[in-house]
Every structure is written in structure tokens, then in C-alpha cells.
N, C-alpha and C positions, 0 to 999 in steps of 0.2 A: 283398511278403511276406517277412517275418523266418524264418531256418529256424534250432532252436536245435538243439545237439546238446546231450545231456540231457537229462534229466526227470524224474526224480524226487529229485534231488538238493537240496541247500541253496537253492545260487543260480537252477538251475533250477526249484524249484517256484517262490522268487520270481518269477521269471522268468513264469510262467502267468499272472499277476495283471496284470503291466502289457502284456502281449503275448497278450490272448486272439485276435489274427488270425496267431500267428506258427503254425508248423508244429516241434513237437517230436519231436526221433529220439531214444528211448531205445536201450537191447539191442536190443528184439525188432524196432525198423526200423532199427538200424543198430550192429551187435555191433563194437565199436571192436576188440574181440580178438580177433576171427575176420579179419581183415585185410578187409573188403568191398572193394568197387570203390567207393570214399565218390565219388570224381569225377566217377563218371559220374551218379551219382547224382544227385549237387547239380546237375550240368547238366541234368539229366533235371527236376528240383525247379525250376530259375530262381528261383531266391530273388533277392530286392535287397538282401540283406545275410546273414551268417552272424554268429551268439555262440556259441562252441564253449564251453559249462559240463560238458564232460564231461571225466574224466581219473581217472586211475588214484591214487587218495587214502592208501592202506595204507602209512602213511612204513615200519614195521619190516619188513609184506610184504616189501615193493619189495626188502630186501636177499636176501633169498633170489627172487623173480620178478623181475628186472632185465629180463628180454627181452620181460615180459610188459607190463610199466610202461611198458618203451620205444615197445612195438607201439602203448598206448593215447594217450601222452603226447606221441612225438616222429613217431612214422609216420604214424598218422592225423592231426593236425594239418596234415602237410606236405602231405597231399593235398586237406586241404583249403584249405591256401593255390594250390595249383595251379587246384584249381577256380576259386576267387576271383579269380584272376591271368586265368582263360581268359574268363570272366564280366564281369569289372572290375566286382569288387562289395567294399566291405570289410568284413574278418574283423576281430573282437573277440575276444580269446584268454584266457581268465584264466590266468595263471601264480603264482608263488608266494614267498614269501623266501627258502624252501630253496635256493635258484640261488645264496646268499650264504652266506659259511663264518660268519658270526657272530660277527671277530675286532672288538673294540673297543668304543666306544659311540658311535660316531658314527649316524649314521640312513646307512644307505645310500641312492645316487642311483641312478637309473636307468642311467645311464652307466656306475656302480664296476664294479670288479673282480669277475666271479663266481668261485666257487672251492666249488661243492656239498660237502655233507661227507657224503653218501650216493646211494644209489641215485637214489631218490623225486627229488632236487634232480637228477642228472644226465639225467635222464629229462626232467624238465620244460624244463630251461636246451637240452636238444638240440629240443627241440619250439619253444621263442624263434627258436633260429636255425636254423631252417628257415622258418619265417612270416615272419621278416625277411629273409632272402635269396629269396623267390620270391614274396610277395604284394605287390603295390603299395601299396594300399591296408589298411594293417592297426593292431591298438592291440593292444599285450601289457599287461594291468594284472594287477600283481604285487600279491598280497595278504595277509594274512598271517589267523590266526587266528580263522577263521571260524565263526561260533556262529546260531543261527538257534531257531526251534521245528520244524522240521523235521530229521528225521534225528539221528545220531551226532554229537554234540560237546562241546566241554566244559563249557560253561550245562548242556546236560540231563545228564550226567555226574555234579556237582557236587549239582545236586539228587536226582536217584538217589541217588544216596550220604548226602545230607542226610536218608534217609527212615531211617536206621538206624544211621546213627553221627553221634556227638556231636566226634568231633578228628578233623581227618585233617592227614597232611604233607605238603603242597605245595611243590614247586619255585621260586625264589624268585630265580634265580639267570638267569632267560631273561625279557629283557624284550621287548617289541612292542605292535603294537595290534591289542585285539580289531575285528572288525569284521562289524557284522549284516549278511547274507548278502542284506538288502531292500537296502540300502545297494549293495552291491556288484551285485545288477541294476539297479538304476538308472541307477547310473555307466554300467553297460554298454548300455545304451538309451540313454542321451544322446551317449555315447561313438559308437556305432554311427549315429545322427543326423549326427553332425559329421562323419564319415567321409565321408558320401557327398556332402557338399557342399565339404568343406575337405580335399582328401589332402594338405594341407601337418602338416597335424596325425598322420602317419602315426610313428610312433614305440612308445617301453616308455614306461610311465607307473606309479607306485606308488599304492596306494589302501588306508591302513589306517585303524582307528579311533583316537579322539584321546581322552586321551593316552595317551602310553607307559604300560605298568606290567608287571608283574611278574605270573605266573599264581596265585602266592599271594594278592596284592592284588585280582586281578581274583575271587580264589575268593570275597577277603570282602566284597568289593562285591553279588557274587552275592546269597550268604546275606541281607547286610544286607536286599538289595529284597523279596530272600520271605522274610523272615522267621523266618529259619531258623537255632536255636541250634548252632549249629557252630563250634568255632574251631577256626583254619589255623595249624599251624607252621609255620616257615619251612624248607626244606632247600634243599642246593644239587642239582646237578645228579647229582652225584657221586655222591648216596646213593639216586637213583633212575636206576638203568641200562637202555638200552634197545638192542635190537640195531641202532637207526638212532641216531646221535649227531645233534643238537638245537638248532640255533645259539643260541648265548644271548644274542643279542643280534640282534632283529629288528625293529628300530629301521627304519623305511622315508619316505625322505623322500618327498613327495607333494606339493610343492610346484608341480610344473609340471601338474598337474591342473585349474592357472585357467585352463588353456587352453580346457578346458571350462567352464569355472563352478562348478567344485566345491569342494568343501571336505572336509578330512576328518570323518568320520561322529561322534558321541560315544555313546561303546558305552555308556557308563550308562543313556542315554536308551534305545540299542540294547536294555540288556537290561530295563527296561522295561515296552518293548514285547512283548519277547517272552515275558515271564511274564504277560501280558495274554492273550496268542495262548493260551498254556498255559493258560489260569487260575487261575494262580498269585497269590492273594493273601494281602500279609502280616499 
């Protein structure tokens, strides 16, 4: 039995579809911010594996609730590498690109240099290395820009906004891969497979959609699939301020992901799909 923590999220509702035998903790069985006893818990549970899709998402929040982000991000994580560690079972973590300041254009590795440029990034990068320093068996997959039909993000954003306005100015200036949130459980179902049979596969892995572009690009991709008469100016980052600064370049190499058999996802198709989900047609 799969125990996921999360549930009504992006990657956890994904998540319900391929794992209807797994056991899901939202809030009300397991309040990440209330600090519970998560350890004894999951010992009490005996799960044969854990995917923690839960964590604190509020990037501007986070700068003013830092202790709160920390509690859901980097505490609760750690206990549940303990558990895992007491269990020998392996934990699947989703992490994020924020862990990276967003100097250059290079694609960062898993290996590079972290250096968070806010809260939200410090929070997560302290939740990495605690999973790495006490679980044996674990996979941190870093992802970036996640969009789905389910919940808040910027596909349903984009189209909300397309219901009433005709221009809008988009940021042009922060590139990465979008990445559909069915895509990113899956990785983590197959990821968490190989875990239990190969702990040689224990490591950070990056997982985004392919290819790189721009959220302005990504906006007219959007529009273009539904239909939707809208045009995107370009701006830089500068002219759209935010209390959490933004790396602009979330570039994420994913290359050692063959180790699983993956590939990176293609958000086009990604979104797609997900204006299908919607019934979004153009």
C-alpha cells in the first residue's frame, strides 16, 4: 500500500487515478501545520512506500509565513524520512526550481549550486536536505511550473482572464518547462517502483516539460489551443513586481531521468489534454 500525503492538490488528485489502492492524508488526516506525530503515524499505517505531494505553494505568502512554509516543507518531510528510514521503505519528495537562484541560461543539474532567492525556495531546499541526510532509500524530483485542470494555475489563470479581456502583459523574461501535473505523478509512481527494488537509484532528479519557453510564449500557446482571441505583450520581469523575486531562468536539466525511463513530458500536448479535461474547445 502506497501512502500519499496530499489530496486535493495538482499532482495529488493526479495522483487518485493511477493509485486507487494507495491511502491519501490530506488536512483533516494529517494537518502538516499543526506539527502531528507524522512518524508514528506512518508506522502505525505500514505503508511499502510513501509520495509526499503535499507542501506549502504560496511563493509571495512564504515571505511573510516563513516558519509556517518551513513547518509544512522542511519539518514534516523530515519525519517522514525518519519514518521511511525506521520502515525501509522509499520516499518520493516533489521539490522545486526555486532551490535555484536563476543566474544564467544554462539548464541546471541536479548536482548545481543551490542559492534560493526567497522564502518558498529556502523552505523546500531545507526539506531536500533533510530527506537526503536521513532516508535511505529516497528520489527528490525537482519540477518546475506546474499546470493541470485541477486547482490554481496558470493554464486556468490565462483562460479566466481570456473570458474578459482581449491584451494582457505577460513576463517574458523567466524561461522553464511547463509541466502537466499527470506527467509529474506518473514519474512519481514509476520513480517509487524502482525505489523499492534498485536503492542504487536513490538520488535528486529534475522533471520538467519540454521545451524551454517563456510564460509569455507559454500564454500564446495557450490561447492559440482554445481558441481564444487574446494577444500577449511581452514585459520583463521588472515591470511586474512581486514580494517573492522569480528566477528567470528555470531551465532544469532532466537528463538522468533515463534512469527511470523517462522523458521529458511535452506541455503542448500537456495542455491539450487538459483543455479536454476542461472542455475547453476551440
Amino acid at each position: 500500500m502506497m501512502l500519499v500525503f496530499g489530496s486535493s492538490g495538482q499532482v495529488a488528485t493526479e495522483l487518485r487515478g493511477l493509485l486507487p489502492d494507495a491511502v491519501f492524508w490530506g488536512r483533516e488526516q494529517a494537518d502538516l501545520s499543526t506539527d502531528p506525530d507524522i512518524g508514528r503515524m506512518i508506522e502505525e499505517a505500514r505503508p511499502d512506500g510513501i509520495i509526499n505531494a503535499a507542501a506549502y505553494t504560496a511563493v509571495d505568502k512564504a515571505e511573510d509565513e516563513e516558519a509556517l512554509a518551513l513547518q509544512i516543507n522542511a519539518t514534516a518531510p523530515r519525519k517522514m524520512a525518519e519514518a521511511a528510514a525506521r520502515l525501509g521503505i522509499p520516499l518520493v519528495h516533489i521539490s522545486t526550481d526555486y532551490v535555484f537562484d536563476g543566474a544564467g541560461e544554462e539548464p541546471f543539474v541536479p548536482g548545481g549550486m543551490t542559492a534560493p532567492l526567497g522564502a518558498y525556495g529556502r523552505t523546500k531546499l531545507k526539506g531536500e536536505e533533510a530527506i537526503a541526510a536521513i532516508a535511505p532509500d529516497y528520489a527528490i524530483l525537482r519540477t518546475s511550473w506546474v499546470f493541470s485542470a485541477h486547482g490554481a494555475n496558470f493554464l486556468k489563470t490565462m483562460l479566466r482572464l481570456s473570458e474578459t479581456r482581449e491584451h494582457l502583459t505577460i513576463v517574458s523574461d523567466q524561461v522553464g518547462g511547463p509541466t502537466p501535473a499527470s506527467a509529474i505523478a506518473e514519474a512519481c509512481v514509476k520513480i517509487a517502483g524502482a525505489l523499492k527494488d534498485q536503492s542504487s537509484k536513490t538520488g535528486i532528479y529534475h522533471f520538467s516539460g519540454a521545451p524551454d519557453v517563456s510564460w509569455a510564449d507559454f500564454a500564446r500557446e495557450i490561447f492559440r489551443q482554445a481558441g481564444r482571441t487574446v494577444s500577449v505583450e511581452d514585459i520583463p520581469t521588472s515591470a511586474y513586481p512581486t514580494p517573492a523575486r522569480r528566477p528567470l531562468n528555470s531551465r532544469l536539466d532532466c537528463r538522468s531521468l533515463s534512469a527511470f525511463g523517462l522523458d521529458r513530458p511535452d506541455w503542448k500536448a500537456g495542455i491539450a489534454d487538459t483543455l479536454a479535461k476542461l472542455g475547453v474547445t476551440s
